[in-house]
FIKOLDO-936042 format. One record per residue (C-alpha): chain; residue in one letter; x negated, y, z negated. Coordinates in Angstrom, 1 decimal. Layout:
<c = A&r = A&x = X&y = Y&z = Z>
...
END
This chain:
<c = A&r = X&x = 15.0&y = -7.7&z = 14.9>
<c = A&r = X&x = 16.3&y = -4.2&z = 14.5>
<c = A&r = X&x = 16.9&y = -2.7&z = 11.0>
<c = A&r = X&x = 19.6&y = 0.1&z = 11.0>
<c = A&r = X&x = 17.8&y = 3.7&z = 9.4>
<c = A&r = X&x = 20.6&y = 4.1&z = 7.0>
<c = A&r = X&x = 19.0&y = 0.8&z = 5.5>
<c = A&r = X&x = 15.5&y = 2.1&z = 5.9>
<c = A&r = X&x = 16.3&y = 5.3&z = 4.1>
<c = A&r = X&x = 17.5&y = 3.6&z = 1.3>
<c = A&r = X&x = 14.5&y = 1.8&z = 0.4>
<c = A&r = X&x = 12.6&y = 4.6&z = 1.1>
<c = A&r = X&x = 14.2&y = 6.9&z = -1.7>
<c = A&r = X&x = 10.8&y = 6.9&z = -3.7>
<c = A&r = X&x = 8.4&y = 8.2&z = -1.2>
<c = A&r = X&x = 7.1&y = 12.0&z = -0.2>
<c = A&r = X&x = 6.0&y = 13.0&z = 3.5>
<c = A&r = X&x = 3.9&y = 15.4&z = 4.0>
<c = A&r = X&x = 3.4&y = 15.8&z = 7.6>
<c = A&r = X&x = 2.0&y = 18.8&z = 10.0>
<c = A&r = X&x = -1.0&y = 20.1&z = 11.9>
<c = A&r = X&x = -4.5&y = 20.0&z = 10.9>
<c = A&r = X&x = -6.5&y = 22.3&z = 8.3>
<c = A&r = X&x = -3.1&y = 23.7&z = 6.5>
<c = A&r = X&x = -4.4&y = 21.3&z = 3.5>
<c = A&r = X&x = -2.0&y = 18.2&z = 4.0>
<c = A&r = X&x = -4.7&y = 15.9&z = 2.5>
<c = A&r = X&x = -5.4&y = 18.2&z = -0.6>
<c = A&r = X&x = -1.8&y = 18.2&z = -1.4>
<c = A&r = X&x = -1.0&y = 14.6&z = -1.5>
<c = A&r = X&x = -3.8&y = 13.7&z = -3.7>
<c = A&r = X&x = -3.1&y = 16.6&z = -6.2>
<c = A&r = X&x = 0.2&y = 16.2&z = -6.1>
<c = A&r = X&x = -0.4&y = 12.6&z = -6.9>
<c = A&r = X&x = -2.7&y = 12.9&z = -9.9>
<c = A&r = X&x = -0.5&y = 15.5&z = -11.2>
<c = A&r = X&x = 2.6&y = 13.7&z = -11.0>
<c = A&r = X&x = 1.5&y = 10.1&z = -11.7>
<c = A&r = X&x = 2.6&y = 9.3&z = -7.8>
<c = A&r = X&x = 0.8&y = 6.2&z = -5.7>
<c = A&r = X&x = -1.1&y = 8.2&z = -3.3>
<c = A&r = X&x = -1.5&y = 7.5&z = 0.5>
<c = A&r = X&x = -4.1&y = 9.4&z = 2.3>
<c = A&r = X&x = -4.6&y = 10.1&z = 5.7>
<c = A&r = X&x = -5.1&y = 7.2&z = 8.1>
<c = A&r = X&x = -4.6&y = 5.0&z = 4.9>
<c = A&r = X&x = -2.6&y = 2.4&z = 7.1>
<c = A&r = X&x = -5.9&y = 1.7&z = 8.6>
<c = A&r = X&x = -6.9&y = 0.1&z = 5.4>
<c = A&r = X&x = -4.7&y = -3.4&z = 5.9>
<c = A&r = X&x = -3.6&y = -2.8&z = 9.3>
<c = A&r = X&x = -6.7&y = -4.9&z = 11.0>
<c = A&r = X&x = -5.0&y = -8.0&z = 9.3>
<c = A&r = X&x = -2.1&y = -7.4&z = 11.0>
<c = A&r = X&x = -2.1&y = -5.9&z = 14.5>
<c = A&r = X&x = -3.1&y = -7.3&z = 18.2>
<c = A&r = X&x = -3.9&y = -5.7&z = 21.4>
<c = A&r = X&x = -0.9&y = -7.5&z = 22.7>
<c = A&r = X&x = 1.8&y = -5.9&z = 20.1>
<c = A&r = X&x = -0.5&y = -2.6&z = 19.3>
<c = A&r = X&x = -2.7&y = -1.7&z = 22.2>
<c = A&r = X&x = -3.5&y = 1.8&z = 21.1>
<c = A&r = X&x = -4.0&y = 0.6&z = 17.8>
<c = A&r = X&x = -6.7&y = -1.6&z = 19.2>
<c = A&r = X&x = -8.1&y = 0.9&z = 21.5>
<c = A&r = X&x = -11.3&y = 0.6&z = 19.7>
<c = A&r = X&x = -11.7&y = -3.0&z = 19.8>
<c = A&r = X&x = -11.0&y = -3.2&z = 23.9>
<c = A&r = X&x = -13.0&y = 0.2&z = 25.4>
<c = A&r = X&x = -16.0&y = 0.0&z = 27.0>
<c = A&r = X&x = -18.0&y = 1.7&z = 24.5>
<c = A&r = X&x = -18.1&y = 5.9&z = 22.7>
<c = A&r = X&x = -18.7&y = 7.3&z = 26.1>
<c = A&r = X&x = -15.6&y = 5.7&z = 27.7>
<c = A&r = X&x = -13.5&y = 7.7&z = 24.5>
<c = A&r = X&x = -15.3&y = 10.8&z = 24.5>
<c = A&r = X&x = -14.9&y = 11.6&z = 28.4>
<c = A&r = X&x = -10.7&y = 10.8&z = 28.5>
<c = A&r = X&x = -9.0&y = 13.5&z = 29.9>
<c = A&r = X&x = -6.5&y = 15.5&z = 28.0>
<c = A&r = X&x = -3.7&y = 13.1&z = 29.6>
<c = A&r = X&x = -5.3&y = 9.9&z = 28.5>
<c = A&r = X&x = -6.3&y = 11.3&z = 24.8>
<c = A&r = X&x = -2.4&y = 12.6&z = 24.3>
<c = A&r = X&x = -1.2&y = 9.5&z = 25.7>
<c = A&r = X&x = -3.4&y = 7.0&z = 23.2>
<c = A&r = X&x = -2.4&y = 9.4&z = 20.3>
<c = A&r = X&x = 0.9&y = 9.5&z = 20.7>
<c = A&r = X&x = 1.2&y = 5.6&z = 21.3>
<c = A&r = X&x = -0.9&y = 5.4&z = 18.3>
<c = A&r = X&x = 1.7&y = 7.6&z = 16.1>
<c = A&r = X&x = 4.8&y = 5.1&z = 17.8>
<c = A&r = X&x = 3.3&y = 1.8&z = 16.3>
<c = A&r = X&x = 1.8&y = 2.8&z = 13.2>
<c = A&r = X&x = 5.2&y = 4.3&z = 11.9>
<c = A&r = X&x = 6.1&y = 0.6&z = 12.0>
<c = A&r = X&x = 3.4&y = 0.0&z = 10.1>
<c = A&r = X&x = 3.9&y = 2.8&z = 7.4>
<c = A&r = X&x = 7.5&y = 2.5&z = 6.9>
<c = A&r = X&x = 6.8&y = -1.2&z = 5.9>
<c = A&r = X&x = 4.4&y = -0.7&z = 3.6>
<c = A&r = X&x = 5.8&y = 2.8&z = 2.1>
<c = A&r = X&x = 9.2&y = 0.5&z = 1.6>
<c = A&r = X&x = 6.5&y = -2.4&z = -0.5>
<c = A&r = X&x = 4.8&y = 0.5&z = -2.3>
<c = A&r = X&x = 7.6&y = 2.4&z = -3.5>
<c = A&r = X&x = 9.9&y = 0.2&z = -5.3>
<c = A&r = X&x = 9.2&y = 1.0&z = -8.8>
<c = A&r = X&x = 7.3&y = 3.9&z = -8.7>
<c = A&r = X&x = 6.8&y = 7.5&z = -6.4>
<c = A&r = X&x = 4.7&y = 7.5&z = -3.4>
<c = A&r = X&x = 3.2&y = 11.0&z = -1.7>
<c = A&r = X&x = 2.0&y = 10.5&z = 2.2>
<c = A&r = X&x = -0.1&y = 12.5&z = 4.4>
<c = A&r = X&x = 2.1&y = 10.6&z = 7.3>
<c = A&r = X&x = 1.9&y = 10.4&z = 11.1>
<c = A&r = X&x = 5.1&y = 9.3&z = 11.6>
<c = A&r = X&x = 7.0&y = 11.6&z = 13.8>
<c = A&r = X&x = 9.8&y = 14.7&z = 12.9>
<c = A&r = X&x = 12.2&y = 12.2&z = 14.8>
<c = A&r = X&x = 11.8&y = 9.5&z = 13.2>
<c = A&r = X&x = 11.8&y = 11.3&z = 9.6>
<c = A&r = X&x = 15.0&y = 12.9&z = 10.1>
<c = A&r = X&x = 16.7&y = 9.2&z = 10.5>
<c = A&r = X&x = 14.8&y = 7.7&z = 7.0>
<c = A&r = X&x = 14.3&y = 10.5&z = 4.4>
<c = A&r = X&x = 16.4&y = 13.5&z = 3.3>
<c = A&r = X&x = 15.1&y = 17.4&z = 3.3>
<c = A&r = X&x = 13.7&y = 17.1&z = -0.3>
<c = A&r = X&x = 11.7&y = 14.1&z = 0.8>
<c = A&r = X&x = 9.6&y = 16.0&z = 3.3>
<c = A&r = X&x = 7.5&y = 19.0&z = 3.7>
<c = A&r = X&x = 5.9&y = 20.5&z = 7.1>
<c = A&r = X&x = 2.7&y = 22.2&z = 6.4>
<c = A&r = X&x = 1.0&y = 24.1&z = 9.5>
<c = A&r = X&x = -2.1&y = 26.0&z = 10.5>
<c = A&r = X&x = -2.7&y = 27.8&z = 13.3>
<c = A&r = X&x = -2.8&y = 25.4&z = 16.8>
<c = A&r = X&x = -6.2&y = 27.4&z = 17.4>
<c = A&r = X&x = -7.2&y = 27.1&z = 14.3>
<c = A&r = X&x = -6.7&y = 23.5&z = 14.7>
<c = A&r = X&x = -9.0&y = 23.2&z = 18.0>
<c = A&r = X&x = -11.8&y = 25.2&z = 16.8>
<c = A&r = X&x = -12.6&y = 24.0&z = 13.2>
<c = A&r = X&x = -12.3&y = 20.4&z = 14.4>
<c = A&r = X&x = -15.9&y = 20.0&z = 14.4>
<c = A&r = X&x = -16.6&y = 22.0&z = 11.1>
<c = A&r = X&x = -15.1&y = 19.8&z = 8.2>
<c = A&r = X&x = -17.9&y = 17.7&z = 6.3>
<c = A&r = X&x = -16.3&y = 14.4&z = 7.6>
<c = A&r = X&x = -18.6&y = 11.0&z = 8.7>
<c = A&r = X&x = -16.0&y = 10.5&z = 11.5>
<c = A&r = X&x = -16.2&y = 14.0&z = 13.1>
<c = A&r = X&x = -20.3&y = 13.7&z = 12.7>
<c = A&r = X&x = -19.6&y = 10.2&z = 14.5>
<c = A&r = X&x = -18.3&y = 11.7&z = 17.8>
<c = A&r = X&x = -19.8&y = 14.7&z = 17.7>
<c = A&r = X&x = -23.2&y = 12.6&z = 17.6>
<c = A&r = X&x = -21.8&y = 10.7&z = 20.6>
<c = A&r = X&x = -21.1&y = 13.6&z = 22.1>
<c = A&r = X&x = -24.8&y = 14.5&z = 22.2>
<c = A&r = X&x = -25.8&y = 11.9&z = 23.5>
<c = A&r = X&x = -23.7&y = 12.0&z = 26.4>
<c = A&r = X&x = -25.1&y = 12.5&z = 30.3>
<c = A&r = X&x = -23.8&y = 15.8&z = 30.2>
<c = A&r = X&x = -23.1&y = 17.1&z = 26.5>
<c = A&r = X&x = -21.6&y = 20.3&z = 27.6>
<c = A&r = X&x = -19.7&y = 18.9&z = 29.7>
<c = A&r = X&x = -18.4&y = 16.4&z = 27.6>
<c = A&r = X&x = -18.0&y = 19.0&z = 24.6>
<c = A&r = X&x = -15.5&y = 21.6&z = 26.6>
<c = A&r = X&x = -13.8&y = 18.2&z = 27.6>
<c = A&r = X&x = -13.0&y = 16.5&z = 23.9>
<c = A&r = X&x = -12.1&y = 20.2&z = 23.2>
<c = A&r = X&x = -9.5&y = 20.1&z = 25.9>
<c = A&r = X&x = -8.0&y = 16.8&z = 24.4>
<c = A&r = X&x = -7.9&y = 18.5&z = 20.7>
<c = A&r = X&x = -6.4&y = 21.5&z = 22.1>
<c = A&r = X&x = -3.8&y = 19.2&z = 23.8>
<c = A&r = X&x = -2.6&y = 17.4&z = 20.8>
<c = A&r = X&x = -3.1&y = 20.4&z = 18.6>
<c = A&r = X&x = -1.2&y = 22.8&z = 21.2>
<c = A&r = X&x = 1.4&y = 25.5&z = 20.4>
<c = A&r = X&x = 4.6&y = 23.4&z = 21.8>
<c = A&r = X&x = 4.0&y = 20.9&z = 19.1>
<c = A&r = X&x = 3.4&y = 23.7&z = 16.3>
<c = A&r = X&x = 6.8&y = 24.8&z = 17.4>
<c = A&r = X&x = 8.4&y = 21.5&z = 17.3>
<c = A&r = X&x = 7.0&y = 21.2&z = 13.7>
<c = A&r = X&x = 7.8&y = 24.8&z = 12.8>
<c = A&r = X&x = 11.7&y = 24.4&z = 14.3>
<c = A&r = X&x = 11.9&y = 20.7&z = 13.0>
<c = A&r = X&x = 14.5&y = 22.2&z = 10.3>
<c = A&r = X&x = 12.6&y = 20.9&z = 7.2>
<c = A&r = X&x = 11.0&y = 22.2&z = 4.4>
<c = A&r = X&x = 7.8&y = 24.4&z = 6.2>
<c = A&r = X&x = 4.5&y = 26.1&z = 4.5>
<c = A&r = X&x = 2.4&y = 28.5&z = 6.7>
<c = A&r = X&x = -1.2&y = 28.9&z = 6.3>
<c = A&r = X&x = -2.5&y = 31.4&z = 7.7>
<c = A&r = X&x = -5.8&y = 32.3&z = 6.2>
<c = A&r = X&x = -7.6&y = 29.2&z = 5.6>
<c = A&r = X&x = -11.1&y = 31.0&z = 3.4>
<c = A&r = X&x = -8.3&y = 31.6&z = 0.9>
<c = A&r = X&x = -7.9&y = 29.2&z = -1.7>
<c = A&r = X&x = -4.2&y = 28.7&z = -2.2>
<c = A&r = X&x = -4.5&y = 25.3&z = -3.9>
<c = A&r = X&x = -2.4&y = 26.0&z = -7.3>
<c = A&r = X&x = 0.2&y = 28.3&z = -5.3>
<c = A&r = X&x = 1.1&y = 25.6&z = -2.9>
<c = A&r = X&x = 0.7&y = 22.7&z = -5.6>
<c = A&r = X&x = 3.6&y = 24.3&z = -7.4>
<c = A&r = X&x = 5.8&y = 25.4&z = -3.8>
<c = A&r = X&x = 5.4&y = 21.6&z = -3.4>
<c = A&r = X&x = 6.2&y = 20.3&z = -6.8>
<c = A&r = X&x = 9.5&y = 22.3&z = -6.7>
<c = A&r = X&x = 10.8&y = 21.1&z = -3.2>
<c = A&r = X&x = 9.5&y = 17.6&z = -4.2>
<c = A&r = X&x = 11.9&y = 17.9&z = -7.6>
<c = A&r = X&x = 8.8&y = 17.0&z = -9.4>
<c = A&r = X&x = 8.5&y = 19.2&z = -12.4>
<c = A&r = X&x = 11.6&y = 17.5&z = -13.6>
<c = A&r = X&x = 9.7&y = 14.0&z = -13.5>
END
């Protein structure tokens, strides 16, 4: 079954994207946006919340990844081919997922997503005022991946540690977050034509500025 986008982006009228690189505050925005505004709220990786009841190594192998490797090591010691290739297979099927679920969310009231689904795929299913592009530097990206106060990051960088050869394994995962985080895929977001917000100095707190940027492109003081 194939459902035509015009279709899609009708039923998707009510829902926000916020999509972009890591660190320029994505998260922050969606859930201050959404207590401000009264808007359902869909954090990051929030599709991971009902998507065990629904997906299969057969229909979404990367999604499954988890349940079919070997163990941490086997993750932590891909190359920078492998990791790119899982993430964006990842980012292919859970957009199925998302769309879905943003379409049975969204009927009757606003939704506000910190979304993975792709600049592609967004142009096809919501119009400019819909979305918003927020980046961060692609080294920024790389090097504070290890600093946020997050129980996943701890998680790997733990399994890191205990690798054979930590260092080794370190410089390695780095090479895979550079990958995904490089500067051809800031400049895909940056030239995507949609609304954009730069950060560049993230020890600054911008937090009410943007709040409002966003507010006004969303057309939510209105609401």
């Amino acid at each position: 079954m194939k459902i035509n986008n015009n279709i899609i982006k009708h039923y998707l009228k009510n829902v926000l994207f916020i999509n972009g690189t890591a660190y320029a505050g994505k998260s922050t925005m969606v859930s201050l946006l959404a207590e401000k505004y009264g808007l359902i709220e869909c954090g990051e990786n929030y599709h991971f919340k009902f998507a065990g009841e629904i997906v299969n190594v057969e229909n979404q192998p990367n999604m499954c990844y988890f349940q079919t490797m070997k163990d941490w090591q086997e993750f932590v010691n891909r190359t920078p081919d492998e990791y790119e290739k899982w993430i964006s297979g990842v980012e292919r099927e859970v957009a199925e997922l998302e769309v879905v679920e943003l379409i049975r969310m969204s009927q009757n009231q606003k939704v506000i997503v910190d979304t993975n689904i792709s600049i592609d795929i967004l142009r096809e299913i919501a119009d400019y005022h819909q979305v918003a592009i927020m980046l961060t530097s692609h080294v920024v990206s790389e090097e504070k991946f290890f600093d946020r106060k997050d129980a996943d990051k701890a998680f790997l960088k733990e399994k890191i540690l205990e690798a054979e050869d930590p260092e080794k394994t370190m410089a390695n995962f780095k090479s895979c977050i550079a990958r995904v985080n490089s500067k051809e895929k800031y400049d895909d977001y940056l030239n995507s034509g949609f609304f954009t917000l730069i950060r560049n100095d993230t020890d600054v707190d911008t937090k009410a500025e943007i709040l409002d940027i966003l507010a006004t492109h969303f057309k939510l003081k209105s609401t």
